[in-house]
VOGU-3710 file (C-alpha; in Angstrom, 3 decimals, decimal comma):
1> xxxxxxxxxx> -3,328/-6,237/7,076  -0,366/-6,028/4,708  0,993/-2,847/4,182  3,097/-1,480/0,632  5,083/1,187/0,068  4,300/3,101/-3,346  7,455/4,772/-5,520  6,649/8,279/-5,064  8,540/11,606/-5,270  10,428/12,825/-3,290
11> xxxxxxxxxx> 9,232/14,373/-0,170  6,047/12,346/-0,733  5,265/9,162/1,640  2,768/6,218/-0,002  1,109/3,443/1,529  -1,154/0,595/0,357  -2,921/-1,087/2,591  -4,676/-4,229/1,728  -8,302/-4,047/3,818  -9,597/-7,378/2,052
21> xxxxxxxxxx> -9,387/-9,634/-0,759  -12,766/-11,106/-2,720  -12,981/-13,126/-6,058  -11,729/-9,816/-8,274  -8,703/-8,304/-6,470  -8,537/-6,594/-3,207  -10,276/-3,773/-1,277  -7,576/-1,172/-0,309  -6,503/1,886/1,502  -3,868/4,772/-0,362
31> xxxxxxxxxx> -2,310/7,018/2,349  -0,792/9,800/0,605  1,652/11,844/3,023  2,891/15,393/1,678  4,337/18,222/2,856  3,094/16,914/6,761  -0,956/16,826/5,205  -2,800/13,079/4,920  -5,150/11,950/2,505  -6,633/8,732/2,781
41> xxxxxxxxxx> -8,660/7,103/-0,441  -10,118/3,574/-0,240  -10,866/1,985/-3,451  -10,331/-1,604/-5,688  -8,297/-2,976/-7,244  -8,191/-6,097/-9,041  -5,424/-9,118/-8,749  -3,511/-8,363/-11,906  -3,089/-4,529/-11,807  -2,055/-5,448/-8,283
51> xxxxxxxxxx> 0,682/-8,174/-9,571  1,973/-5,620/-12,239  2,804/-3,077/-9,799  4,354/-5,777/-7,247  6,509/-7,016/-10,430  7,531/-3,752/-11,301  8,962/-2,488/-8,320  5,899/0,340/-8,233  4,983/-1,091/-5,131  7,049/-3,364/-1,944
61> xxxxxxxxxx> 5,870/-4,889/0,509  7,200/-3,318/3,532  9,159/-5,580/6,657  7,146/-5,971/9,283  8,466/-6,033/12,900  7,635/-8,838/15,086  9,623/-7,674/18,083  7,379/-7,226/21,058  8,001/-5,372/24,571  7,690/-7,096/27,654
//
C-alpha cells in the first residue's frame, strides 16, 4: 500500500492511502489527525484528480523505510 501525505494546516496530520486501483482511479483511505482525534474516510478517486494533486504538490508520496531488525 502506498501511503501520501496531504498539505494540511498546521497542527493537522493527512494521509492517503491507496487500498486499490481498478480501470477509473483508485480506492483510498483519508486519515485525518487533529488535535490527537482520528477520522478515517474511504472513498474514490479517479486517475486524473489523483495526478493533479501529485503535480501540484497537494499530495507526496511519503519515503518508505526498508530497514529491518534482526
Amino acid at each position: 500500500m502506498k501511503r501520501y501525505c496531504i498539505k494540511c494546516r498546521t497542527g493537522r496530520v493527512e494521509y492517503l492511502d491507496i487500498i486499490s486501483e481498478n480501470d477509473e482511479g483508485y480506492k483510498i483511505r483519508i486519515t485525518r489527525i487533529n488535535d490527537g482525534d482520528e477520522k478515517i474516510i474511504e472513498e474514490s478517486m479517479t486517475r486524473s484528480l489523483f495526478d493533479m494533486c501529485v503535480q501540484s504538490g497537494y499530495i507526496f508520496q511519503m519515503e518508505q523505510s526498508d530497514a529491518s531488525v534482526a
